[in-house]
ZAMARGU-4260 file (C-alpha; in steps of 0.2 Angstrom, whole numbers, plus 5000, padded with zeros to 4 digits):
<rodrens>
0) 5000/5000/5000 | 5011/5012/4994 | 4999/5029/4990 | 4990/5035/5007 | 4982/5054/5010
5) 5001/5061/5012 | 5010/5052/4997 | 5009/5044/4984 | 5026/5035/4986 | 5040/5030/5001
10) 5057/5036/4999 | 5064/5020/4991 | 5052/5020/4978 | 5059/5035/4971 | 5070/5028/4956
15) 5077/5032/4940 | 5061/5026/4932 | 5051/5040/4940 | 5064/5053/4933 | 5052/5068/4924
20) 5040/5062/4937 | 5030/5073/4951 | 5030/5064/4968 | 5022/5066/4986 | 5032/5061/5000
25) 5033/5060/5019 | 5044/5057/5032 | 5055/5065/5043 | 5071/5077/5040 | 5087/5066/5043
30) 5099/5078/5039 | 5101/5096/5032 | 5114/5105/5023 | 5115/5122/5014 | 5126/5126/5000
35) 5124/5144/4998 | 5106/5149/4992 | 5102/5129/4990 | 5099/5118/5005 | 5098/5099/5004
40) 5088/5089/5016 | 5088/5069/5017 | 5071/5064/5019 | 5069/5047/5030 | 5054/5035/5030
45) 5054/5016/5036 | 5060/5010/5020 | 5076/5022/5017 | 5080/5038/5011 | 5078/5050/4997
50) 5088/5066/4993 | 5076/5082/4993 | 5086/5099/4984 | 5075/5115/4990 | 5079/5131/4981
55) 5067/5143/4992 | 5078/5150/5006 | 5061/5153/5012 | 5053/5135/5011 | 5069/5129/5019
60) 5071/5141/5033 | 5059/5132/5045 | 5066/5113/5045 | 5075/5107/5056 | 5080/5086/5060
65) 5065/5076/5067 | 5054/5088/5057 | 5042/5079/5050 | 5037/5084/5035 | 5027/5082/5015
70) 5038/5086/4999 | 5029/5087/4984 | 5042/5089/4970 | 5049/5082/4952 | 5059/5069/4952
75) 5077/5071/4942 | 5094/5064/4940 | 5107/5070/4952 | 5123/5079/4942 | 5136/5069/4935
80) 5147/5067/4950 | 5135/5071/4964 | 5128/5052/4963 | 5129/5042/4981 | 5134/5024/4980
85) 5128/5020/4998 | 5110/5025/4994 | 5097/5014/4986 | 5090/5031/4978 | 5110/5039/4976
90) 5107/5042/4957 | 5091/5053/4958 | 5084/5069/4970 | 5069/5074/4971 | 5066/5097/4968
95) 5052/5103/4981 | 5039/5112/4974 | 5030/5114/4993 | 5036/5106/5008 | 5022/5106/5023
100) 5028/5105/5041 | 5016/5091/5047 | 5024/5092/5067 | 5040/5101/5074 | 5053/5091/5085
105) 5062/5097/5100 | 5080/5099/5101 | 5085/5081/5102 | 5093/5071/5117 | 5103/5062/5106
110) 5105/5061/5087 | 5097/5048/5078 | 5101/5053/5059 | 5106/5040/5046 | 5120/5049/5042
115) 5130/5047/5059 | 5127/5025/5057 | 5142/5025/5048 | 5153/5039/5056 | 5165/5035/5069
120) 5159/5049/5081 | 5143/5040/5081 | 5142/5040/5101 | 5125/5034/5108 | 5121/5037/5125
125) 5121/5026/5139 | 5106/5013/5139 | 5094/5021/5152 | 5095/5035/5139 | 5091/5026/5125
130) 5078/5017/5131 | 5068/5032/5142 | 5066/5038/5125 | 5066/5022/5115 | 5053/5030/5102
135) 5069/5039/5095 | 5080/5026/5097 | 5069/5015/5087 | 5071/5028/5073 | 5088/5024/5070
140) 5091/5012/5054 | 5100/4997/5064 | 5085/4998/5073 | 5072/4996/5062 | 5080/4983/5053
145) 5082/4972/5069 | 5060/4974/5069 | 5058/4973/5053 | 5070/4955/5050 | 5060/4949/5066
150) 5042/4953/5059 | 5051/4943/5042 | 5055/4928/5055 | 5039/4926/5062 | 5030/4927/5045
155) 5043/4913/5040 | 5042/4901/5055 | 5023/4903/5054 | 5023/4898/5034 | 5036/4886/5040
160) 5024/4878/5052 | 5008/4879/5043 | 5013/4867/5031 | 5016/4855/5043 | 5000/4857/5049
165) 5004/4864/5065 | 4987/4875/5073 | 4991/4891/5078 | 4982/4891/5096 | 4985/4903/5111
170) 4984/4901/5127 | 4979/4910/5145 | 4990/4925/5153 | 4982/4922/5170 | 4984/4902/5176
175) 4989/4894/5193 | 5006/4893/5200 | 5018/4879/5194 | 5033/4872/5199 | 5042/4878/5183
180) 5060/4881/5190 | 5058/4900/5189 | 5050/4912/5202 | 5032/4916/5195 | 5024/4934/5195
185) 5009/4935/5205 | 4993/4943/5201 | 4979/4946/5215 | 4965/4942/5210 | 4953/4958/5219
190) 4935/4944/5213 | 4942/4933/5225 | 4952/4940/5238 | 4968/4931/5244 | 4970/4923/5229
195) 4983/4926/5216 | 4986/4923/5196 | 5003/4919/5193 | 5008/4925/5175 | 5014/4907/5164
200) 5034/4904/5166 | 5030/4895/5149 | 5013/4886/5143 | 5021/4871/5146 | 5004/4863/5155
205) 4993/4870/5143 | 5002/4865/5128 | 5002/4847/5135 | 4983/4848/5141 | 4981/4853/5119
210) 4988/4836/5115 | 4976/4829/5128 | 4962/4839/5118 | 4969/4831/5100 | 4976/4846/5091
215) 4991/4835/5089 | 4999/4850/5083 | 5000/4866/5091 | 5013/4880/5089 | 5011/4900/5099
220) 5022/4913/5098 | 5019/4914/5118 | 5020/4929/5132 | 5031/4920/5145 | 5036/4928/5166
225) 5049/4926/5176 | 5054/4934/5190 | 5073/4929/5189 | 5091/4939/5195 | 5090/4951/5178
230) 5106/4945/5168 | 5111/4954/5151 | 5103/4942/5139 | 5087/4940/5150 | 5071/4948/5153
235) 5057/4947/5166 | 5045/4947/5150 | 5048/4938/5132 | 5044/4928/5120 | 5045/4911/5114
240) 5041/4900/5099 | 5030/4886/5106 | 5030/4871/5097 | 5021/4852/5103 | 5016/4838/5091
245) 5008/4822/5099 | 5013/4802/5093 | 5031/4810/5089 | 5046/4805/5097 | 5064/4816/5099
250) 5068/4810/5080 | 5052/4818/5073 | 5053/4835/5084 | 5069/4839/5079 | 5066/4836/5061
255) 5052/4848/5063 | 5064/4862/5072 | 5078/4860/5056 | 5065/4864/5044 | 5057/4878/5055
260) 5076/4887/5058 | 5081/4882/5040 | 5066/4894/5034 | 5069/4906/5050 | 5088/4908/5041
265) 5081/4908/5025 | 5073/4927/5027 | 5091/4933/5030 | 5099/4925/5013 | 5106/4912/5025
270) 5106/4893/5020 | 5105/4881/5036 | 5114/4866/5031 | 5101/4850/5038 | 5103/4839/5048
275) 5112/4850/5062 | 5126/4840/5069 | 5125/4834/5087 | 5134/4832/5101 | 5132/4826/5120
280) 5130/4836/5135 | 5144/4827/5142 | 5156/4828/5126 | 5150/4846/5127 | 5156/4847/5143
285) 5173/4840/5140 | 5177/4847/5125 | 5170/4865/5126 | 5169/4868/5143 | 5150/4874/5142
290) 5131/4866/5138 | 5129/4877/5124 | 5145/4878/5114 | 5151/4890/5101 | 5158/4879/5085
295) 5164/4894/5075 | 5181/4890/5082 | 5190/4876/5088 | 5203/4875/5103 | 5194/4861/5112
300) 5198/4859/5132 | 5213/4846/5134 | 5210/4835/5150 | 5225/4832/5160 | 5218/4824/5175
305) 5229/4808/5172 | 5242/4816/5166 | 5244/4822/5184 | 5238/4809/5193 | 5255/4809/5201
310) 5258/4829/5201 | 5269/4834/5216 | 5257/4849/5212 | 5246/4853/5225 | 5234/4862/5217
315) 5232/4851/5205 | 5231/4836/5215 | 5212/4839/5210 | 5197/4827/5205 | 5198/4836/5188
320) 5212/4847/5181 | 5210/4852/5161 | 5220/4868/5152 | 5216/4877/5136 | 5229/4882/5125
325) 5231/4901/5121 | 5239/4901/5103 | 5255/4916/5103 | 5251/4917/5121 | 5272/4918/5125
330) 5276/4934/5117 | 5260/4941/5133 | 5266/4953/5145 | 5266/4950/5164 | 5254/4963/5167
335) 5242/4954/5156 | 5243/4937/5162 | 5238/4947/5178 | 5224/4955/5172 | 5218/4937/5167
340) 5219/4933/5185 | 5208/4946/5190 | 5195/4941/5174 | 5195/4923/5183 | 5191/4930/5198
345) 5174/4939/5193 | 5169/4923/5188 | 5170/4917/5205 | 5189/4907/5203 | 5202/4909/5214
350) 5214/4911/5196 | 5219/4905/5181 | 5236/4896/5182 | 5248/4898/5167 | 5263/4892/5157
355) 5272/4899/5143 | 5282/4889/5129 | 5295/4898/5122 | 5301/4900/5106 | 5315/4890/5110
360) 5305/4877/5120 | 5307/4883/5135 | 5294/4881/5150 | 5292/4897/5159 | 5278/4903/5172
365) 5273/4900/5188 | 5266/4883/5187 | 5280/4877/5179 | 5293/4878/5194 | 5280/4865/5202
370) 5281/4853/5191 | 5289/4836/5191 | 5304/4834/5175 | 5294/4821/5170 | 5279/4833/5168
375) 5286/4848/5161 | 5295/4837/5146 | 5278/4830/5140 | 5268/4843/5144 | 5267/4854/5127
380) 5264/4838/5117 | 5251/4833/5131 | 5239/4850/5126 | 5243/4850/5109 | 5252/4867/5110
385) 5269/4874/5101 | 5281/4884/5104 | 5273/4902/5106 | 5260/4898/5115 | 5254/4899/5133
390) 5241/4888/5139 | 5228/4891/5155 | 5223/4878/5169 | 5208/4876/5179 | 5207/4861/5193
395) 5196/4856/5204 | 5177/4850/5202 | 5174/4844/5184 | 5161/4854/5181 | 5166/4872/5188
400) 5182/4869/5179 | 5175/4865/5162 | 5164/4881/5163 | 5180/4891/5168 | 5191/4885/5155
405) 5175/4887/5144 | 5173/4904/5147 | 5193/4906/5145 | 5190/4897/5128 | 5177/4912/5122
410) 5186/4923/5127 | 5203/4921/5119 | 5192/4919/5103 | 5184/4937/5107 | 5201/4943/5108
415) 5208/4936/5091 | 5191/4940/5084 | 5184/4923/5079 | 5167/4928/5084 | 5162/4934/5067
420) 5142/4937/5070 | 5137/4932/5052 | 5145/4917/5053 | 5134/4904/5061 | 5137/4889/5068
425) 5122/4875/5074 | 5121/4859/5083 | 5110/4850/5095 | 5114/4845/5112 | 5108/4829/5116
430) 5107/4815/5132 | 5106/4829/5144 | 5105/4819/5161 | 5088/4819/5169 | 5090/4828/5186
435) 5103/4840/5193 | 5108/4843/5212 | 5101/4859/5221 | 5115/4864/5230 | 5126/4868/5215
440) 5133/4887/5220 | 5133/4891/5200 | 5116/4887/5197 | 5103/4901/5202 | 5086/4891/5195
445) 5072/4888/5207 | 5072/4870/5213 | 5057/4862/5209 | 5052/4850/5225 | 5060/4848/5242
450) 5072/4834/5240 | 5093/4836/5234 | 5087/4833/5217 | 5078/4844/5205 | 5074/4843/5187
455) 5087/4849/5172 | 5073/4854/5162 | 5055/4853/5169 | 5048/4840/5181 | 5038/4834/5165
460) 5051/4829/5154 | 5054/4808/5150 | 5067/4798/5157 | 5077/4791/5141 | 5073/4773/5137
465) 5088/4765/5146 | 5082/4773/5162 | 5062/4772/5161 | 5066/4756/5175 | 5081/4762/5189
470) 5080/4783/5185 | 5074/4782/5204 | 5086/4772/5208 | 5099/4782/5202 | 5096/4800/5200
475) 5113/4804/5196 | 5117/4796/5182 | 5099/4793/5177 | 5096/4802/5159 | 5084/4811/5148
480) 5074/4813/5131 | 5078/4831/5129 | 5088/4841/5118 | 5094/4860/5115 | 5097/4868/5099
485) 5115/4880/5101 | 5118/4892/5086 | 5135/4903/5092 | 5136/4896/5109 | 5120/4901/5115
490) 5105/4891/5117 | 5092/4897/5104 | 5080/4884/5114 | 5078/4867/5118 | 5065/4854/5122
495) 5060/4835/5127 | 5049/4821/5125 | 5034/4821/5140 | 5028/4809/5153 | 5013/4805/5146
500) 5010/4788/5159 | 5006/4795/5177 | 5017/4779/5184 | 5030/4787/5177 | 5027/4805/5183
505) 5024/4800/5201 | 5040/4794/5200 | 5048/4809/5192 | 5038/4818/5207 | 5044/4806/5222
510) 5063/4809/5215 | 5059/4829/5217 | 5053/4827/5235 | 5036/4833/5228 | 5019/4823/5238
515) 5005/4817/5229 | 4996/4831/5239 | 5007/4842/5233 | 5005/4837/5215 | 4986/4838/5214
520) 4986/4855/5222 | 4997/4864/5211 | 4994/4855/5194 | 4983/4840/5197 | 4972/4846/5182
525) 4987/4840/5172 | 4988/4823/5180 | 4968/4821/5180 | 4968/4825/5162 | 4982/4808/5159
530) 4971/4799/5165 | 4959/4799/5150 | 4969/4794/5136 | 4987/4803/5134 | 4995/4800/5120
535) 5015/4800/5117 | 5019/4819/5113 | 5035/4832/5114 | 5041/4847/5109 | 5052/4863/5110
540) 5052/4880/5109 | 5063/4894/5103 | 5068/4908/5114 | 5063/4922/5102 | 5072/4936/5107
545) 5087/4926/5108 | 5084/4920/5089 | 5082/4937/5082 | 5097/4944/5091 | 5107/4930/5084
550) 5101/4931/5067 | 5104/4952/5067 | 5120/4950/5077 | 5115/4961/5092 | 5126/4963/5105
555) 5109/4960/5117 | 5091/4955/5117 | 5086/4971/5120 | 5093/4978/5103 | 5078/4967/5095
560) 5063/4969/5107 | 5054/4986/5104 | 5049/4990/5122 | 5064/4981/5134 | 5068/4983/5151
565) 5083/4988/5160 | 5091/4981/5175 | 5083/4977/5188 | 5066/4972/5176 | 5065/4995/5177
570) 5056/5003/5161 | 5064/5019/5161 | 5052/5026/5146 | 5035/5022/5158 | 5043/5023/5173
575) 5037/5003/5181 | 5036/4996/5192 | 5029/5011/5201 | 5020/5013/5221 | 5002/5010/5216
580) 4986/5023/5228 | 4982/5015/5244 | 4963/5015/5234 | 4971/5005/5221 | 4980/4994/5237
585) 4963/4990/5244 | 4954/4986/5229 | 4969/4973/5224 | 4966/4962/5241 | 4982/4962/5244
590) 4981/4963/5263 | 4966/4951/5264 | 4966/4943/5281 | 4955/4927/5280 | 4954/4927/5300
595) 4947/4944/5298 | 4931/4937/5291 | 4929/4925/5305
</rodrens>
């Protein structure tokens, strides 16, 4: 729809076929310059922009940037020399016959011109500036292009879907309050005081209960809450791609998520090469230090825990000890080897041993005094490294070690610039185990249940095949149907197969420490539903803001969603969460004192 009441076309539709041609068009002024008795004014809509050349002193006079403004004028070829290689309208300008001021706009608080995206004194403002007034922010072109590429995802995942005869189907805002592993955000509900709505961590029960109802194939691009520690990439509010499909197993889920990000990839002039690769949680573990593990680079972690089984090392006389080699590492200064100590330490380490090969073969560092001579003479060919290169240690726990020479790992690619953001690299993780222990220190999810055991995904989620008989038994060890799709090592989403057999759920429950009381107060409509005819269904979803940002290359989340929040779940362009009347107070029910009414 290209002709409305103020034009008759946008700025992009301008073109050397409408040379000769009167035009209408409206927008706002992105830049201005005079050039003695001529000004020029780049006029901006949401597809680009067009070159406007205004000869009335007068006519110009008034305009300033952020005006907005109609142009009516001929269309013409820009003088030989003058064209503008960076413009999709750089061969043609437009000559105003009557510019019409539709709304003035304050100075600005800061610029948002095209013209400054590519200058180097481009200097935004801090966040909370941006986004108190995110209405300009959203004006700049990065910007829009991260809303428009995300409106061209969801039209191509819901095509995507469609064919597969998936049913579009949404469900409730305001349920009951679920074990989810995430606190909820509570509601009162003022019809029925003392009582609350929680708002859905994810419509995981619902999407199961559709199964249940025989829809067999559900998809929702679904509100989800949760009232979590604020972390860059999270928000209290977002959104997911929902997916469920009943008489499916893993096999047929994933197959149905490789088509879906295939045609997701495709909007961007991206192929997704299918099948994605896969790789276990546990050889994700060992080799990259990290669940969701970025394959654009290699410089896998080396384990070493045998190799100094005998160490008269005392710090690495540890259950697990691994290194990660830091290619040219030697030729870093003390000082920097230093600062690396302290980036270890804002990860919660105590430091990040270190050795050096020289160029001439030499062991140097700290660690290497420690050392037996049997140690230091195998130890370069042990890691894998050359001489040049340095190479990091973590010992300890396995898995606090792996996630610190897994952040070490990204890091020194950051550093040598191997994170190239158009570059992308898939894979599922697979065999997740089933449970995971509550008093991890470096886990900060909600346990779900009362016992020393909690789930790794949700309580819902089906032991694997090998483990359906002993997962009770051994909760350790015990494993999952679940998997998680990694693009860039972070996870774009994941999912599992359900317990559709209420044996098995009660189970799943008695392993969480979660009673049968328990279980029908807070989602016994889930287990009364199973008992009329359940069938085998599974699913996933796609963290969707985290799928855009990855697909724009957005250093955040909050560069792809167009009203975020900052820390602390703040909205500095409304001002909430904010004190609420004392009317407003009473009316909620917050207060509501049952034995009041006795």
């Amino acid at each position: 729809m290209g002709q409305t009441a103020y034009r008759t076309h946008h700025a992009t539709d301008v073109t050397e076929a409408l040379v000769g041609q009167k035009v209408t068009l409206a927008g706002w002024v992105d830049r201005r310059r005079d050039h003695g008795g001529v000004a020029f004014i780049d006029l901006r809509d949401n597809t680009g922009l067009v070159q406007v050349v205004i000869y009335d002193e007068e006519m110009a006079r008034p305009l300033r940037s952020e005006f907005v403004i109609q142009v009516t004028g001929d269309v013409r070829l820009r003088p030989d020399g003058n064209e503008n290689t960076h413009l999709a309208t750089g061969k043609i300008e437009v000559v105003a016959e009557s510019i019409t001021v539709l709304a003035k706009a304050d100075a600005l608080p800061f610029q948002v011109s095209t013209a400054l995206e590519n200058e180097s004194e481009n200097k935004l403002p801090g966040e909370d500036v941006r986004l108190k007034y995110r209405y300009l922010d959203l004006r700049r072109p990065s910007m829009q292009h991260n809303l428009k590429l995300r409106s061209e995802m969801t039209k191509a995942a819901r095509h995507a879907l469609e064919e597969m005869d998936f049913t579009e189907v949404e469900t409730p805002t305001f349920i009951k309050s679920t074990p989810e592993g995430a606190r909820d955000f509570l509601v009162p509900a003022r019809l029925v005081p003392g009582s609350w709505y929680a708002l859905p961590q994810s419509p995981q029960l619902l999407k199961q209960l559709l199964m249940v109802s025989g829809v067999e194939r559900y998809y929702q691009l679904a509100r989800c809450y949760r009232d979590e520690d604020f972390r860059a990439d999270r928000q209290p509010e977002f959104t997911q791609l929902d997916m469920e499909m009943a008489f499916v197993d893993q096999e047929d889920v994933m197959a149905m998520a490789e088509k879906v990000i295939a045609a997701i990839w495709k909007t961007a002039g991206y192929e997704v090469k299918l099948p994605i690769a896969r790789i276990s949680w546990q050889e994700a573990m060992d080799k990259y230090g990290s669940d969701k593990p970025d394959l654009r680079f290699g410089n896998p972690l080396v384990e070493l825990t045998d190799y100094f089984k005998n160490t008269p090392f005392r710090v690495f006389q540890a259950p697990y000890v691994g290194a990660v080699v830091f290619k040219g590492g030697a030729a870093t200064p003390r000082r920097q080897f230093d600062a690396w100590q302290e980036w270890a330490k804002q990860r919660g380490a105590k430091g990040l041993a270190y050795v050096v090969f020289a160029e001439d073969g030499e062991l140097k560092g700290p660690v290497a005094k420690n050392l037996s001579e049997e140690e230091r003479a195998g130890l370069r060919e042990a890691v894998g490294a050359e001489p040049g290169d340095a190479v990091f240690f973590a010992a300890g726990t396995r898995e606090s070690s792996q996630l610190l020479l897994g952040a070490v790992r990204v890091e020194l690619a950051r550093r040598e610039g191997l994170l190239d953001p158009k570059k992308f690299a898939f894979t599922w993780v697979v065999d997740f185990p089933l449970f995971k222990r509550t008093d991890d220190p470096d886990d900060d999810d909600v346990a779900v249940g009362h016992s020393k055991w909690t789930s790794m995904h949700h309580p819902f989620t089906m032991p694997s095949a090998d483990w359906i008989d002993k997962f009770d038994k051994d909760p350790e060890h015990a494993m999952s149907d679940s998997y998680d799709i990694v693009c860039n090592g972070e996870e774009m989403g994941g999912g599992s197969v359900r317990i559709h057999r209420d044996d098995i759920q009660d189970r799943v429950l008695n392993v969480l420490g979660i009673s049968p009381e328990e279980a029908k107060e807070k989602f016994g409509f889930l287990l009364d539903a199973f008992k009329f005819g359940a069938p085998p269904h599974a699913g996933i979803a796609l963290g969707w803001d985290r799928t855009v940002s990855i697909l724009a290359g957005a250093d955040t989340i909050r560069d792809v969603i167009a009203f975020p929040k900052a820390g602390g779940g703040r909205d500095p362009l409304t001002g909430a969460p904010a004190p609420i009347t004392d009317e407003q107070r009473a009316e909620t029910g917050v207060d509501y004192d049952p034995d009041e009414d006795e």
